[in-house]
C-alpha positions as CSV (number, residue, x, y, z in Angstrom):
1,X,-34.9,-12.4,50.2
2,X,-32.3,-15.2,50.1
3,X,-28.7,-14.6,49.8
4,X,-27.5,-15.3,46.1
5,X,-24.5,-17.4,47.5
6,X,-26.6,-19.6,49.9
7,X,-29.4,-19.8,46.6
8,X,-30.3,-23.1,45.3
9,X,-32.0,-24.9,42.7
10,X,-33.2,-28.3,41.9
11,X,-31.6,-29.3,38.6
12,X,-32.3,-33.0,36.7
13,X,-29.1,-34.6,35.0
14,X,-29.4,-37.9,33.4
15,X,-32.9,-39.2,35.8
16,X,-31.9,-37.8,39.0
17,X,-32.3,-34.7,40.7
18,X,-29.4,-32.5,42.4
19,X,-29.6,-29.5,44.6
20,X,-27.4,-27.4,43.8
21,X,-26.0,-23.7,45.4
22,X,-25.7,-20.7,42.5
23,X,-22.4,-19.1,42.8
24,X,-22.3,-15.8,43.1
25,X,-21.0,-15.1,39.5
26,X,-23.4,-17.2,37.8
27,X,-27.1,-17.2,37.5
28,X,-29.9,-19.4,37.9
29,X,-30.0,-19.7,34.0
30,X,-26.3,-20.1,33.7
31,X,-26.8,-23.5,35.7
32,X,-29.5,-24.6,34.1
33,X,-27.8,-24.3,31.1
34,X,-24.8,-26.2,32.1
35,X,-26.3,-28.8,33.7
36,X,-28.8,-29.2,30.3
37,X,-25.1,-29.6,28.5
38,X,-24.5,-32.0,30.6
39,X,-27.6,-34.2,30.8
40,X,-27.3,-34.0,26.9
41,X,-24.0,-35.6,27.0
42,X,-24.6,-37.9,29.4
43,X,-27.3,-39.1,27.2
44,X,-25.0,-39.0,24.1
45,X,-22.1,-41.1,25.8
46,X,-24.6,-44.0,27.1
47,X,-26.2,-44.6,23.8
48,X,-23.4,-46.4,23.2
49,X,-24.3,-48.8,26.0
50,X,-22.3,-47.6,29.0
51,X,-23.1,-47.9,32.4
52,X,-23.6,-44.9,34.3
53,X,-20.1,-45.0,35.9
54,X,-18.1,-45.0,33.3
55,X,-20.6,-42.6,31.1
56,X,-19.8,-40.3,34.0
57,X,-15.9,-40.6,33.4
58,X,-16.6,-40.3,29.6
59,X,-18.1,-37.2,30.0
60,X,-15.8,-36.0,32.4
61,X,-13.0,-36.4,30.2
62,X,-14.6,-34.9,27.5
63,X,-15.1,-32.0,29.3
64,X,-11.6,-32.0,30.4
65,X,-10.1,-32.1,26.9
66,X,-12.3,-29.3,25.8
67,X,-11.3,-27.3,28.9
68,X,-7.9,-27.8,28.2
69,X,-8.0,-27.3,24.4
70,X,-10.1,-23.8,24.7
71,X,-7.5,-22.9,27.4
72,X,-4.3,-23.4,25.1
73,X,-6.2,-21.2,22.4
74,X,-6.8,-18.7,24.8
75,X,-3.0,-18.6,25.8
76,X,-2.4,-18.5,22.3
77,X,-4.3,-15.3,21.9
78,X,-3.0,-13.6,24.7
79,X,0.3,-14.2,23.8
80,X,-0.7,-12.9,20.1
81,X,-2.4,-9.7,21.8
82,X,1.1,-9.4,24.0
83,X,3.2,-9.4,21.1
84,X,0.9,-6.9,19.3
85,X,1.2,-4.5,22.1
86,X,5.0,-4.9,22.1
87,X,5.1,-4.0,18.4
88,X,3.1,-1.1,18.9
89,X,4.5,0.4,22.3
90,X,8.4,0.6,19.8
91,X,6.4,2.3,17.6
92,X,5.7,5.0,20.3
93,X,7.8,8.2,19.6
94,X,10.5,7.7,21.4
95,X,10.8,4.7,21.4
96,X,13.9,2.4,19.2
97,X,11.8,1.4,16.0
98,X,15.2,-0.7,15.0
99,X,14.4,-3.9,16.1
100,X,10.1,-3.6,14.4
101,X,11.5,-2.5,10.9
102,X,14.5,-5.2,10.7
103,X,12.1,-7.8,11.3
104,X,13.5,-9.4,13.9
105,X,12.1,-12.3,15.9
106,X,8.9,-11.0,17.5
107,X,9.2,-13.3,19.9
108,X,12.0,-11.6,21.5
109,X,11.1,-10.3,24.9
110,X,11.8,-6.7,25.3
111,X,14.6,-4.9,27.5
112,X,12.4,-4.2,30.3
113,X,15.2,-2.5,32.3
114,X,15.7,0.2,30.7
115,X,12.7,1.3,30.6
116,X,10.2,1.2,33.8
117,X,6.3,1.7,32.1
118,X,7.4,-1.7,29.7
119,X,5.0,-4.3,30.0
120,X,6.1,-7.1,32.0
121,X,5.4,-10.0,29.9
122,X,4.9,-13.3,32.1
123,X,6.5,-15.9,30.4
């Protein structure tokens, strides 16, 4: 049987056929897929009577800004879920519950000093 990293399939994007190697932490469905996306928006994009070129850049940056826009909201809710954890660690007995119930800026990053097991945030 064929190694999964040296696996490849033929896909068809936009009238032409690539050969393409599966990584190893995607399947032969999870390509097809992508490269169905793909062919849809290259389709899309030259509609509007571009040559194949520039539909290529078109799509490209397309998929760039949605790249980019999915990773700021994923930073986003990390930085919610670390600020969450914060909050709830002070509530931990033990812990000074000052700073939760006076409402200050929970934004503030935490004394980590002073205490060794505090998360270490990364920004």
């Amino acid at each position: 049987m064929e190694n999964k990293e040296t696996a490849s399939i033929k896909i068809d994007i936009f009238n032409a056929q690539y050969t393409v190697r599966i990584p190893e932490d995607l399947t032969e469905a999870d390509i097809r897929e992508v490269a169905s996306q793909v062919d849809q928006m290259m389709r899309q994009v030259s509609s509007k009577g571009y040559d194949q070129v520039s539909t290529a850049i078109l799509v490209a940056l397309r998929l760039a800004q949605q790249t980019r826009k999915d990773r700021l909201h994923l930073d986003s809710q990390i930085a919610y879920l670390v600020e969450r954890i914060d909050q709830s660690l002070a509530l931990l007995p033990g812990q000074d519950t000052a700073s939760v119930d006076s409402g200050e800026d929970s934004e503030a990053i935490p004394d980590n000093d002073s205490d060794p097991l505090a998360p270490q945030v990364p920004f």
